[in-house]
C-alpha positions in Angstrom: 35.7 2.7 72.9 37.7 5.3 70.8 35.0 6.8 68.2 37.8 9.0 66.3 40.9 7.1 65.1 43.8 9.0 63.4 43.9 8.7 59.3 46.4 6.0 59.4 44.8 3.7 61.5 41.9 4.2 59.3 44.0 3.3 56.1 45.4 0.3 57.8 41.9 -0.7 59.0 40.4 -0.5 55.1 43.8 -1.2 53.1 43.5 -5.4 53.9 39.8 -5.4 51.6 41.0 -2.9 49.4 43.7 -4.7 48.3 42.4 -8.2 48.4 39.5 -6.6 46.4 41.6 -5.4 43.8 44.1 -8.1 43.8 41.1 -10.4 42.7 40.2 -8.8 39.4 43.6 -6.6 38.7 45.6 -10.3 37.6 43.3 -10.9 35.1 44.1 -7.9 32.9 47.8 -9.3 33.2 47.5 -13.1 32.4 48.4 -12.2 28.9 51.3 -11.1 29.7 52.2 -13.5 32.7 52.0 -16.1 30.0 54.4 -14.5 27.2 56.9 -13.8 30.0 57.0 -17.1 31.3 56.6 -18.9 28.8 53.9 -20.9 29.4 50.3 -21.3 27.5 47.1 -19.5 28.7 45.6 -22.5 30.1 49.0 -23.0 32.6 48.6 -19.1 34.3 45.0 -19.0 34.0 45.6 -21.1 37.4 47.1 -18.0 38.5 43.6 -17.1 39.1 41.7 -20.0 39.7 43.9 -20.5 42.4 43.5 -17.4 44.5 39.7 -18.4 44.0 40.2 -21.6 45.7 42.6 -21.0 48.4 40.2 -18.3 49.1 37.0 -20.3 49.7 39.1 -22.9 51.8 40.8 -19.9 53.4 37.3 -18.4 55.0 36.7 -21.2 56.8 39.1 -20.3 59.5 38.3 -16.6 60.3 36.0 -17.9 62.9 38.4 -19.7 65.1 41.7 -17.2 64.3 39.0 -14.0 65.8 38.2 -16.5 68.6 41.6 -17.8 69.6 44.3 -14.8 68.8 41.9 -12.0 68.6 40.4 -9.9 65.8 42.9 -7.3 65.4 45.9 -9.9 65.8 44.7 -12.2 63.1 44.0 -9.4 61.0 47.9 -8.1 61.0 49.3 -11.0 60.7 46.7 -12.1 57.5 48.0 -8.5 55.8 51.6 -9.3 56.4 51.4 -12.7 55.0 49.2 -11.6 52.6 52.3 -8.4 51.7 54.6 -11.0 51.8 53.2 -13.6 49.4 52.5 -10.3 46.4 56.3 -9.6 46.7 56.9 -13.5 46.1 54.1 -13.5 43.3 56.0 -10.5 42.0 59.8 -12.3 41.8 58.0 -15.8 40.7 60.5 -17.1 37.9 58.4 -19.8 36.8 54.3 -19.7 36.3 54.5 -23.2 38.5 56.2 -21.0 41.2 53.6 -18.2 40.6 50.3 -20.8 41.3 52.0 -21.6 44.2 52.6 -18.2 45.7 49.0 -16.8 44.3 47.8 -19.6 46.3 49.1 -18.8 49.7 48.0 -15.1 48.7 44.5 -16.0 48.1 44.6 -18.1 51.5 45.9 -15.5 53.6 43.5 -12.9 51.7 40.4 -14.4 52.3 40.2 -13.8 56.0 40.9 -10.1 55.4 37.6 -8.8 54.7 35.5 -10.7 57.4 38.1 -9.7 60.1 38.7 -6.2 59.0 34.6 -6.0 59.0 34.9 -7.4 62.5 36.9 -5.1 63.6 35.2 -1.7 62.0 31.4 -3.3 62.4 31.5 -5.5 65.9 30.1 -4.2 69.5 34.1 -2.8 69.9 33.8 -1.4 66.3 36.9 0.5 65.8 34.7 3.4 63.6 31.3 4.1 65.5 30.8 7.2 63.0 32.9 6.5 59.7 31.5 8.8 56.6 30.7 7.7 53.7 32.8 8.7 51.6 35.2 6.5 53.5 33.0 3.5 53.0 32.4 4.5 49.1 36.2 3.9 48.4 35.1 -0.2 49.6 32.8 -0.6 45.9 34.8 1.6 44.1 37.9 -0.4 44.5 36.6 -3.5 42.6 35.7 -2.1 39.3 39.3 -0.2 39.6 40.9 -3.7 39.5 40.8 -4.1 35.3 41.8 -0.2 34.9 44.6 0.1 37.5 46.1 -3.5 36.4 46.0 -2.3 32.7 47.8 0.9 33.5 50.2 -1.4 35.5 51.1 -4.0 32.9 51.4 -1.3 30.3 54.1 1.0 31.4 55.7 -1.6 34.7 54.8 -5.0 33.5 53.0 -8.1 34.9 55.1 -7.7 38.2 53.7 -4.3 39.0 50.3 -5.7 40.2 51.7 -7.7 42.7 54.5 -5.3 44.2 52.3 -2.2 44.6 50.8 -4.4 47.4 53.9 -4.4 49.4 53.9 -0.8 50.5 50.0 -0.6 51.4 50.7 -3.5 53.3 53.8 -2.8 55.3 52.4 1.1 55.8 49.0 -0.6 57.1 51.3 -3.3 59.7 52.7 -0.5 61.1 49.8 1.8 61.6 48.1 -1.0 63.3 51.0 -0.6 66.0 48.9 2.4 67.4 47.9 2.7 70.8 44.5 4.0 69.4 43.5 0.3 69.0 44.3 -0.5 72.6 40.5 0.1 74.0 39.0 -2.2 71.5 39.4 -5.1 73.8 39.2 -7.7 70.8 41.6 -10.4 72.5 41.8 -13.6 71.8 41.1 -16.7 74.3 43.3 -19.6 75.2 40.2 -21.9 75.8 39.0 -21.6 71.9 39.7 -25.1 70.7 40.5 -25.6 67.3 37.7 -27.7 65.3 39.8 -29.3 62.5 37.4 -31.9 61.4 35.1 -28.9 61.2 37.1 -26.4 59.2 38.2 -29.4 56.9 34.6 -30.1 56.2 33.7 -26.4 55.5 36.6 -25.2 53.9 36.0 -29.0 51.5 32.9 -28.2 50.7 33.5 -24.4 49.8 36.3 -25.8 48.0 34.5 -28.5 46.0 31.4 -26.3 45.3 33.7 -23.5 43.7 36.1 -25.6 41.8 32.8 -27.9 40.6 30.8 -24.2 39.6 34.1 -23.0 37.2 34.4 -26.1 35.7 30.9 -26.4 35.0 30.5 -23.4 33.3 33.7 -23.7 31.0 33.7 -27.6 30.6 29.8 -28.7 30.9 27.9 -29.3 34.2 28.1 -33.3 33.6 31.3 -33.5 32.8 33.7 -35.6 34.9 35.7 -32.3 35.7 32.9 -30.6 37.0 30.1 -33.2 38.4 32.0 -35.0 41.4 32.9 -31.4 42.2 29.9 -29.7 42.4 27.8 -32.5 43.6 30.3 -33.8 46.2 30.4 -30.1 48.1 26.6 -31.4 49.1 27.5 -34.5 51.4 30.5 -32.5 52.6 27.7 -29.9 54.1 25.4 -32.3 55.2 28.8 -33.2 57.0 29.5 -30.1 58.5 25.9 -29.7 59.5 25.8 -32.9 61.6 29.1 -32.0 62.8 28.5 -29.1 63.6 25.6 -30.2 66.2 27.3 -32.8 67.8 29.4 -30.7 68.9 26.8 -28.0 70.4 25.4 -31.1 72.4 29.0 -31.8 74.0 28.8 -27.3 74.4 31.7 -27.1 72.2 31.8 -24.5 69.6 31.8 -25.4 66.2 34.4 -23.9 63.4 31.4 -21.7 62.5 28.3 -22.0 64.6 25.2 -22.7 62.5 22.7 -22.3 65.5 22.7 -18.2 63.9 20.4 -20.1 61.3 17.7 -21.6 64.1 16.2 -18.0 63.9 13.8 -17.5 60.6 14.6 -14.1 60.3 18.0 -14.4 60.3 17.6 -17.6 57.2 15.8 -15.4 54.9 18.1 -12.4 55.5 20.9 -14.7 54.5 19.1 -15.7 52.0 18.2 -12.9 50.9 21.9 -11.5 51.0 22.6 -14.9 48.6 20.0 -13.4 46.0 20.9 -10.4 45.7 24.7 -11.3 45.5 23.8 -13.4 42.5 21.2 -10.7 40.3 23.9 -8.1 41.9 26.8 -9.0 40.9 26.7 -11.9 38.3 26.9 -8.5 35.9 30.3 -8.1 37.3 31.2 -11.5 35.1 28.8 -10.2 32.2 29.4 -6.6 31.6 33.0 -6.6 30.8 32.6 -10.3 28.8 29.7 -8.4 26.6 31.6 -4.8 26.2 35.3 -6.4 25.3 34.0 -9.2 22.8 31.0 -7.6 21.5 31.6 -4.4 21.5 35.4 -4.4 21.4 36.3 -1.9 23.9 39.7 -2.5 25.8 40.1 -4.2 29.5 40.9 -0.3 30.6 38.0 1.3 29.2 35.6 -1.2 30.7 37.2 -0.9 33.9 36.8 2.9 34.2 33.1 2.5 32.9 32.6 0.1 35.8 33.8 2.6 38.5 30.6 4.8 38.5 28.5 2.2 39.8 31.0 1.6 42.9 30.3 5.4 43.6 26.1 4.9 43.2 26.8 2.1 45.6 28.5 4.1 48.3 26.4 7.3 47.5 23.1 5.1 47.6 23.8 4.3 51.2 24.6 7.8 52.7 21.6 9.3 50.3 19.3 6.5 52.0 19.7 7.2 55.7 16.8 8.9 56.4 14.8 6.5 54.0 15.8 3.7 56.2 15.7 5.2 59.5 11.7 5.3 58.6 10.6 2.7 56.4 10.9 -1.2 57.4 13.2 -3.5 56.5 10.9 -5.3 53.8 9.6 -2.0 52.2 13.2 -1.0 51.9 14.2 -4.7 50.7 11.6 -4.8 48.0 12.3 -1.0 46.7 15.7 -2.4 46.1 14.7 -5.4 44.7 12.0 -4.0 42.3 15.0 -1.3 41.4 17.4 -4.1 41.0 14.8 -5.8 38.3 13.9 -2.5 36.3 17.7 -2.1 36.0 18.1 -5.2 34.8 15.3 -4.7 32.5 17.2 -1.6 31.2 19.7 -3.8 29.3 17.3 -4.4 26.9 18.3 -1.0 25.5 22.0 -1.9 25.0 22.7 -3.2 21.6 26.1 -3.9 19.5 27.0 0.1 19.3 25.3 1.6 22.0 27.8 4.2 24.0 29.9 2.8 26.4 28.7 6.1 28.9 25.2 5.7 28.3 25.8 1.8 29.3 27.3 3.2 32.8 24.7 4.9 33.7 22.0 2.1 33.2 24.6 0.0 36.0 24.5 2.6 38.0 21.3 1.3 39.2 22.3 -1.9 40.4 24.3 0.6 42.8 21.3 2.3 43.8 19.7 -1.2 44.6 22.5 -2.4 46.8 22.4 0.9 49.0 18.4 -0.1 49.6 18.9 -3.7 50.3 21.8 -4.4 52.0 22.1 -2.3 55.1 18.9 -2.7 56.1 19.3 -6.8 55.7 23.0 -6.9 57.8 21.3 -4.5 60.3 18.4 -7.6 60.8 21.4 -10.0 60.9 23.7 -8.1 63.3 21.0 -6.7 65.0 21.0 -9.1 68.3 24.6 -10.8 67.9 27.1 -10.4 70.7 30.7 -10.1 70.5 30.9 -13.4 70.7 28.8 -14.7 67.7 29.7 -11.6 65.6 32.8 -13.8 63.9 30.9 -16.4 63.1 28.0 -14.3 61.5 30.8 -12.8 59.0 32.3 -15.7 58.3 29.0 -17.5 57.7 27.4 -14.8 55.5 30.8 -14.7 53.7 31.0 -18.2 52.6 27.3 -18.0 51.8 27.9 -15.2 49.2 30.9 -17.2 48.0 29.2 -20.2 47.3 25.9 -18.6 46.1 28.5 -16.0 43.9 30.2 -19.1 42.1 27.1 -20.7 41.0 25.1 -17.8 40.2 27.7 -16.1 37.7 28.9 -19.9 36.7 25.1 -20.6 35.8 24.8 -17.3 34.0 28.2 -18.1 31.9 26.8 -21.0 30.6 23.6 -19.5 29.3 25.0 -17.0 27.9 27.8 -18.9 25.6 24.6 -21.5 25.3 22.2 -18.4 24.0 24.9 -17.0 22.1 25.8 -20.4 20.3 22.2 -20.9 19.6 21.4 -17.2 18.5 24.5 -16.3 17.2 24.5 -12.9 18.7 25.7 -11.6 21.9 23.5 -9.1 22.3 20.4 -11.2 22.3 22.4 -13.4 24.7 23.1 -10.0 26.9 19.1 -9.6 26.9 18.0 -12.7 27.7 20.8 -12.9 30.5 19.0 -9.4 31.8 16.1 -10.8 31.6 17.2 -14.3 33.7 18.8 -11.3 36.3 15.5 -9.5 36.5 13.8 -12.5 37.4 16.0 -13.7 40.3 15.4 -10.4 41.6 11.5 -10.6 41.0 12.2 -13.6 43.7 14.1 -12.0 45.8 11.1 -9.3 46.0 8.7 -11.7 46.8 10.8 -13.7 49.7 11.3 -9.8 51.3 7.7 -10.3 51.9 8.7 -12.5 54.6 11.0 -10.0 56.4 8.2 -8.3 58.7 7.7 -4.8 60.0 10.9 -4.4 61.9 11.7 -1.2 61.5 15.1 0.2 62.3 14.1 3.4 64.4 16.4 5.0 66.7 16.0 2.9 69.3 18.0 0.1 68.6 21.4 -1.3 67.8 19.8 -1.8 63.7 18.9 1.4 63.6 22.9 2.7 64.4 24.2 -0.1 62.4 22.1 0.4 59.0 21.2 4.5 59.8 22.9 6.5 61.7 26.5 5.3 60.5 26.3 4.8 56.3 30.1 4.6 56.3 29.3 1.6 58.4 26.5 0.6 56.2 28.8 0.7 53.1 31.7 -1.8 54.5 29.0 -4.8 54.9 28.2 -4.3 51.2 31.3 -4.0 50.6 32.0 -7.7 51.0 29.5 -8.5 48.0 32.1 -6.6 46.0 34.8 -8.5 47.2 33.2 -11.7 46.4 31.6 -10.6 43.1 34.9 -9.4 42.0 36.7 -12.8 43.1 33.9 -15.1 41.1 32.8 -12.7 38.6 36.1 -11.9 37.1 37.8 -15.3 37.8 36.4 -17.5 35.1 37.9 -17.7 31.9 35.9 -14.8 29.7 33.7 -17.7 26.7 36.3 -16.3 23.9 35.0 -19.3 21.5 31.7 -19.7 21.7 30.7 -22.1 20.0 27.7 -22.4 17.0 27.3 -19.7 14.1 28.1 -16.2 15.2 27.5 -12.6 13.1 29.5 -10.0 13.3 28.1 -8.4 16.2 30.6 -10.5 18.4 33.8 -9.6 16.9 37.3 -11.2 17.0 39.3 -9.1 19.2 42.7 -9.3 20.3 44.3 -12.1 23.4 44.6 -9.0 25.7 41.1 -8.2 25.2 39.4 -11.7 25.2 41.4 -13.4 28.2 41.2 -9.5 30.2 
């Protein structure tokens, strides 16, 4: 297996999440815009997003099989030049119907990016057996560049811009995937890997359903008939899937994803674990920039480039922790970064209507901190015993996991903050008691790492490399929690008239600011 690949097979290897990741907040910042140009109202091209959100959930169902049948590095080139192809039709879209439509297919084509690319950097074959870190810090800082790049984009380019700068990462990251480098990886695909389309219709249903019900119960009411079939039908559709699922592991067929992963109770809580701490993670990835454009009044671009510190602390957190993890177990690494996560949370109770944007950076930072304790250490239990063979349906099950788990935890938080706020009538008061909601999820979370056991990942086994020796490698698995929290924290339309009495701390600002 090739441990040193040149620097543009690395790009090509990194540029599918990067882009995907940025693509998912960068439109936001734009929609203004979109709107003006095209002539149609707020409401119309917020689909724009909503969209990529959906096609994205239905979209991950998939990755399983396409790693299965055509091979890992295959499916991956030929997602990234759909995925090129569909920004440059985003970017000529002459009507905002047309421009759903192609955001759509891009959000489809996007979502098996991350688990594939992570297949192919992170699997038994993995194309980077020593990556450094600071290669795997560029995977968190590229979310919270979305907002900043887009509104340097739309400023001096226009709305177009964030959709056409894709076109020459991607066609540079096709060809670079032409090397010969990537000939040893032996990630082919198999003939005999039948396609399960009941399967992937359940799954990619239910993750459909569950996503659509979560934004439409946070902007439109949880009961509501736009929001309740939704949300509540995604359950029957997994039940579904899960009967499916074992029917056909008694005929020894395989499954769009196999659940059987889930049989071991390790692997369960680290999953679940992965869902908490993707919700008290990253649900501030939908609050921060609501809170500091509305309340405090700062532009889309400022909040962005505030944001991008804790992206570093996230990649920085993981190198800096090597040797922390290489000797502690997997719980009392967990619970340091659960017990960080709360206090951080906790910190929020300092922020107020004029605190300094800087000083509010800083107290993020240690959600970065956090993530660099609890993830590696949790993938490194998940991955630690997985073949080749199973590693595609790990990624594609923890990915839909944090999907689902993302939606409804920064859907839930939405609507207590617009309900606190309404009934308060200050944001700030809504911030804190949000903090305080996100300090207790993690309080949970501490307590189920008590579950985890002693495993400790020494140098002895295949944890130990995964979640020590490499933290470039470390880095790309939490990288995916970015690239989910950046897809459901950003996507739902920013509460720009709550509702109820409200002082002056939560000021009228203008469109750009409240639909960024």
């Amino acid at each position: 297996m090739p441990t040193q690949l040149s620097p543009l097979v690395r790009f090509s290897l990194m540029a599918g999440p990067i882009i995907y990741m940025v693509d998912s907040s960068v439109v936001n910042v734009a929609i203004p815009a979109m709107a003006r140009d095209l002539s149609s109202p707020l409401a119309t091209v917020q689909w724009t997003v909503s969209g990529y959100l959906l096609t994205s959930a239905a979209g991950i169902a998939a990755s399983a099989w396409l790693a299965r049948r055509f091979g890992t590095l295959r499916a991956y080139v030929v997602s990234m030049a759909g995925f090129t192809l569909a920004s440059v039709a985003c970017a000529f879209a002459p009507t905002a119907q047309v421009l759903i439509l192609t955001r759509g297919v891009q959000g489809l084509l996007g979502a098996q990016l991350v688990p594939l690319s992570l297949g192919l950097l992170l699997g038994r074959g993995g194309a980077m057996r020593h990556m450094p870190a600071s290669i795997g810090m560029i995977f968190f800082v590229a979310p919270a560049l979305g907002p900043a790049v887009g509104g340097v984009l739309v400023g001096t380019l226009g709305w177009q811009a964030v959709f056409w700068i894709n076109a020459p990462i991607g066609v540079l990251a096709v060809l670079g995937l032409r090397s010969p480098d990537l000939s040893a990886l032996g990630l082919s695909g198999s003939r005999d890997a039948r396609l399960d389309l009941r399967g992937m219709v359940l799954l990619a249903g239910a993750l459909t359903a569950g996503t659509y019900g979560a934004t439409q119960g946070a902007e439109r009411g949880w009961l509501g008939w736009s929001s309740l079939p939704w949300w509540l039908g995604a359950v029957p559709l997994v039940g579904a899937y899960f009967i499916w699922a074992r029917r056909l592991r008694v005929r020894d067929r395989t499954p769009a994803v196999d659940l059987t992963l889930l049989a071991d109770a390790r692997l369960r809580l680290s999953v679940g674990l992965c869902a908490v701490a993707g919700v008290a993670l990253f649900s501030m990835e939908f609050l921060a920039p609501v809170f500091l454009q509305q309340v405090q009044g700062h532009s889309a671009t400022a909040v962005g480039l505030a944001l991008m510190p804790q992206g570093v602390t996230m990649g920085l957190a993981t190198a800096l922790g090597k040797k922390a993890i290489e000797r502690q177990a997997v719980r009392a690494s967990v619970l340091s970064g659960m017990a960080l996560l709360a206090v951080s949370m906790l910190g929020l109770l300092l922020v107020g209507r004029s605190a300094p944007l800087g000083a509010t950076a800083v107290l993020l930072c240690g959600r970065g901190v956090a993530l660099g304790l609890i993830v590696p250490p949790l993938f490194g239990t998940l991955l630690s015993d997985l073949d080749a063979g199973r590693a595609a349906d790990a990624n594609t099950l923890v990915n839909a996991i944090e999907r689902m788990s993302g939606a409804f935890g920064v859907a839930l938080l939405a609507t207590f903050y617009q309900a606190r706020t309404a009934a308060t009538g200050s944001g700030v008061t809504a911030l804190h008691e949000s903090a305080i909601a996100l300090a207790s999820v993690a309080a949970a979370g501490a307590l189920l790492a008590l579950g985890l056991g002693d495993k400790r990942h020494g140098p002895s086994g295949r944890s130990a490399e995964f979640a020590a020796a490499d933290p470039g490698k470390a880095a790309l698995v939490g990288a995916s929690e970015p690239a989910i929290s950046a897809t459901m924290g950003r996507s739902h339309p920013k509460p720009s008239g709550l509702a109820g009495p409200v002082r002056n701390d939560v000021e009228s600002v203008p469109p750009t600011v409240r639909h960024g």
